[in-house]
C-alpha positions in Angstrom: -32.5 -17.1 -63.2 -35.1 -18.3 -64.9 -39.1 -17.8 -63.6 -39.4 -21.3 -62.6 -36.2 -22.3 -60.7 -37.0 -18.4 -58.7 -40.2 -19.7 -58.2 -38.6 -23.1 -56.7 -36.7 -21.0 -54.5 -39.8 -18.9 -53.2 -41.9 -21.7 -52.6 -39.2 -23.4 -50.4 -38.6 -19.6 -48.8 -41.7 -19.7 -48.0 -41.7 -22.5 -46.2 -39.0 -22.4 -44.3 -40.5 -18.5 -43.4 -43.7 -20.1 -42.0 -41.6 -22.3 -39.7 -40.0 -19.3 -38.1 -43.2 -17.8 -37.6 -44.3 -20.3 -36.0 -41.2 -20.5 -33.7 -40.9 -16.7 -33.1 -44.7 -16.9 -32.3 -44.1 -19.6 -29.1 -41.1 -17.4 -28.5 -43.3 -14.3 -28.5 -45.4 -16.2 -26.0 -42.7 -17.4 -23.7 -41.5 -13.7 -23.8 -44.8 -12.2 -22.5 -45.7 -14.4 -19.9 -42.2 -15.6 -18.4 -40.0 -12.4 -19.5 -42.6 -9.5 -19.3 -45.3 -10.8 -16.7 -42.5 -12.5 -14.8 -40.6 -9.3 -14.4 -43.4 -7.4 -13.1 -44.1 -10.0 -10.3 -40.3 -10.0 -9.7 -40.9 -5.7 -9.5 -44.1 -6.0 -7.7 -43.4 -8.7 -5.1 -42.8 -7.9 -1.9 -41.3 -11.3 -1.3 -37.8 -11.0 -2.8 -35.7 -12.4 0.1 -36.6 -13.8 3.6 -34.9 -11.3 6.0 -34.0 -12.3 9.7 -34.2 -9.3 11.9 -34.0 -8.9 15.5 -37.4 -7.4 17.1 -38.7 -6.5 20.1 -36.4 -6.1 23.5 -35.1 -9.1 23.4 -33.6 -8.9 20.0 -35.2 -11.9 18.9 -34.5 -12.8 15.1 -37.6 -12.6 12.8 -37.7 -13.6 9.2 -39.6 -10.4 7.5 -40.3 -10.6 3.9 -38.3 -7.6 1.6 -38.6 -6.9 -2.4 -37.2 -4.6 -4.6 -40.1 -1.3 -3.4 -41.5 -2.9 -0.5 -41.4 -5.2 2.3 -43.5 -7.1 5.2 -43.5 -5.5 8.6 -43.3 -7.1 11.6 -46.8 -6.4 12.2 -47.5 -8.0 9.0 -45.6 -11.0 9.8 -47.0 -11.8 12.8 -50.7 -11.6 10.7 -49.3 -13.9 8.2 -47.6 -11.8 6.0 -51.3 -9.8 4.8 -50.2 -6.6 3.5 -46.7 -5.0 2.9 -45.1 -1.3 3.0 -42.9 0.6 1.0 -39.4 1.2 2.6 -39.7 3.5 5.7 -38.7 4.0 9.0 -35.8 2.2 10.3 -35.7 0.6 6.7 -36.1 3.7 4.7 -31.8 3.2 3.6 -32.2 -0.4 3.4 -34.3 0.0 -0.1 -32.5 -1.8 -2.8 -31.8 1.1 -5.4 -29.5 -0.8 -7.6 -31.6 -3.5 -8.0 -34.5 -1.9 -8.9 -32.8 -0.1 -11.5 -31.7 -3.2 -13.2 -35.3 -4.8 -12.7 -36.5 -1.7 -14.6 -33.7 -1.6 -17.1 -34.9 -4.8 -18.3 -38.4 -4.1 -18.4 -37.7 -1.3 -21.0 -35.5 -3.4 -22.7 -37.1 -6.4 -23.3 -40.4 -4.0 -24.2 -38.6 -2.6 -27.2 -37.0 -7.1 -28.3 -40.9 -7.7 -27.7 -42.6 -4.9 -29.4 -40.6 -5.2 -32.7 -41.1 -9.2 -32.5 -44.9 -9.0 -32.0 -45.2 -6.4 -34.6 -43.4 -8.7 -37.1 -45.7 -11.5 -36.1 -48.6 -9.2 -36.6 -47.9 -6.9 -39.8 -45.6 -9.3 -41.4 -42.8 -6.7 -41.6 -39.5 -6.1 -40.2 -36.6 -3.4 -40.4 -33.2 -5.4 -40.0 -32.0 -2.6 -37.8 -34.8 -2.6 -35.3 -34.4 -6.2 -34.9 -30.8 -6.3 -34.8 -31.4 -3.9 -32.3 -33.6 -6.1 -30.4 -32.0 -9.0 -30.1 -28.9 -6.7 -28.4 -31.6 -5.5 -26.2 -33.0 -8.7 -25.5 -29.6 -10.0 -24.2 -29.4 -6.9 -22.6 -32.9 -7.3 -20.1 -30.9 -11.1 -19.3 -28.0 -9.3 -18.1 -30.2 -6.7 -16.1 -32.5 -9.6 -15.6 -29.9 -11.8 -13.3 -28.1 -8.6 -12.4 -31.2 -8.0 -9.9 -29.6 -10.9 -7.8 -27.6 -7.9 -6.5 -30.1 -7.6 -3.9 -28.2 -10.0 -2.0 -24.7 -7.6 -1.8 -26.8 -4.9 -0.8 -26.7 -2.6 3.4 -29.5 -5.1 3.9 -28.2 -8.6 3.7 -24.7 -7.0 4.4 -26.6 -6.2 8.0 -28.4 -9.5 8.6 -28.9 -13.1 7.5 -30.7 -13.2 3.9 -32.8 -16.2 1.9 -33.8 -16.5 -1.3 -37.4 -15.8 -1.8 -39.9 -17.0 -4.7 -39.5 -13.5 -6.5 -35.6 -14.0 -6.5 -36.2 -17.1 -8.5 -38.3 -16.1 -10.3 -35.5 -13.2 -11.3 -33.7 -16.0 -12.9 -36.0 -17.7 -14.9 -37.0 -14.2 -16.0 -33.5 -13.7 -17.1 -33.8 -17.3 -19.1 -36.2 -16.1 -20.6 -35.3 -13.0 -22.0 -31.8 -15.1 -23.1 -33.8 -17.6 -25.4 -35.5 -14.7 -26.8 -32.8 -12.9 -27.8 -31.4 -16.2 -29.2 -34.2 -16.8 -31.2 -34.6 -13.4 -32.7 -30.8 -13.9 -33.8 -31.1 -17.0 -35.1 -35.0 -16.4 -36.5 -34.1 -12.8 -37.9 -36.1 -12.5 -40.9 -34.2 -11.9 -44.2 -36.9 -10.2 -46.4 -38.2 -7.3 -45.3 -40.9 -7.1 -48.3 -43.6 -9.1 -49.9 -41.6 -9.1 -53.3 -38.3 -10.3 -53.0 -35.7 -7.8 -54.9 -32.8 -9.9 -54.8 -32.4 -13.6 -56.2 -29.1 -13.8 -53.1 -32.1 -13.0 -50.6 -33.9 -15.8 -51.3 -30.7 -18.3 -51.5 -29.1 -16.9 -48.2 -32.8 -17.8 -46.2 -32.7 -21.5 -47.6 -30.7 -24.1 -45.4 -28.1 -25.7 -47.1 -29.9 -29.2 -47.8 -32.7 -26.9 -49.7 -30.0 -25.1 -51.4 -28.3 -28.5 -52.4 -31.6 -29.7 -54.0 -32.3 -26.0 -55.4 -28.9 -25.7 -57.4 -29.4 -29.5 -58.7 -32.6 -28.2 -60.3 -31.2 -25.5 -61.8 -27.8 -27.0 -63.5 -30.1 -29.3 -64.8 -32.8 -26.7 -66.3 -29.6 -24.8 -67.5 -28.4 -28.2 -69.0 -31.8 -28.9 -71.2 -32.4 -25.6 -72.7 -28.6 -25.4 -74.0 -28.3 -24.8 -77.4 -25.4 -28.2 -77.5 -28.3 -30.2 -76.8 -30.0 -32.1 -73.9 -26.6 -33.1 -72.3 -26.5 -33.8 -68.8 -23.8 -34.3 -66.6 -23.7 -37.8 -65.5 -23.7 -36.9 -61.8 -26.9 -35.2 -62.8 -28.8 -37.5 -65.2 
């Protein structure tokens, strides 16, 4: 290949390369503030579900406020829901242990799709395993991600009458979230891992086809006029 029609090719590599930058960086955004920050809120809140449980000696049914490590006494409640617990006492069983897991799970997991995504957009480099590796891992925190909706099957809403609460939808636009990220890493994954490209196939196989189209027209036709026949062209070419 000669030096010109490789340089065609890295110029138009290069431009499709910017593009996905610029899409993995609004993806790497999207990721920290509706995967990462989301799922910590989802972790943190002690507003999961809306719970209604029978107080005082009449057994009246109050709506108490539960999350994943902590939950709203009555006390707090009847204060307008000020300050929350961990589980204890009479609710002590009724923490949610699967569900935390999972919430956790996909913390760690969509750490590690995030990590090796913001290190690409920062350093420039990326190892195809790691990132093949993250975008499993990125699906992965989805699964775990909308798996936290198992707070709803748990001794607690088995027990009484439970409602969705602003951390349990935030759960599943979390879980969006880490879906479109792992999506975009697949379809964003980045086919040169160094500055100079080793392989003329690298830089063919990161082209779209219209780009290849117009790249392989170039070349028959610099093939073509430095033939020793002549300056023949095809006529589909001329």
């Amino acid at each position: 290949m000669s030096g010109d029609t490789r340089a065609i090719l890295m110029n138009t590599g290069l431009a499709h390369k910017r593009v996905r930058v610029v899409q993995l960086l609004i993806i790497g955004l999207v990721g920290l503030l509706l995967g990462w920050l989301g799922n910590f809120f989802v972790g943190s809140s002690c507003h999961f579900a809306s719970v209604d449980v029978k107080v005082g000696q009449y057994s009246n049914s109050f709506p108490l406020h539960f999350g994943l490590w902590k939950y709203s006494p009555a006390d707090s409640a009847l204060a307008g829901y000020t300050y929350c617990y961990p589980y204890s006492g009479q609710h002590e069983s009724d923490g949610p242990v699967v569900a935390r897991v999972l919430n956790v799970s996909a913390l760690m997991a969509g750490t590690y799709s995030l990590v090796v995504l913001w290190w690409y957009l920062i350093s420039g480099r990326a190892n195809g395993r790691f990132w093949r590796w993250a975008v499993r891992t990125a699906i992965l925190a989805g699964v775990c991600q909308i798996a936290v909706l198992l707070f709803f099957v748990g001794s607690l809403c088995r027990s009484s009458t439970c409602h969705f609460g602003p951390a349990s939808f935030l759960a599943f636009i979390t879980s969006v979230a880490w879906f479109i990220l792992g999506f975009e890493l697949h379809y964003n994954m980045p086919t040169v891992e160094e500055a100079s490209i080793k392989e003329d196939v690298a830089i063919v196989a990161n082209l779209e086809m219209t780009d290849l189209q117009v790249a392989s027209r170039e070349f028959i036709e610099r093939a073509f006029r430095s033939s020793p026949r002549g300056q023949y062209l095809p006529p589909d070419i001329a």
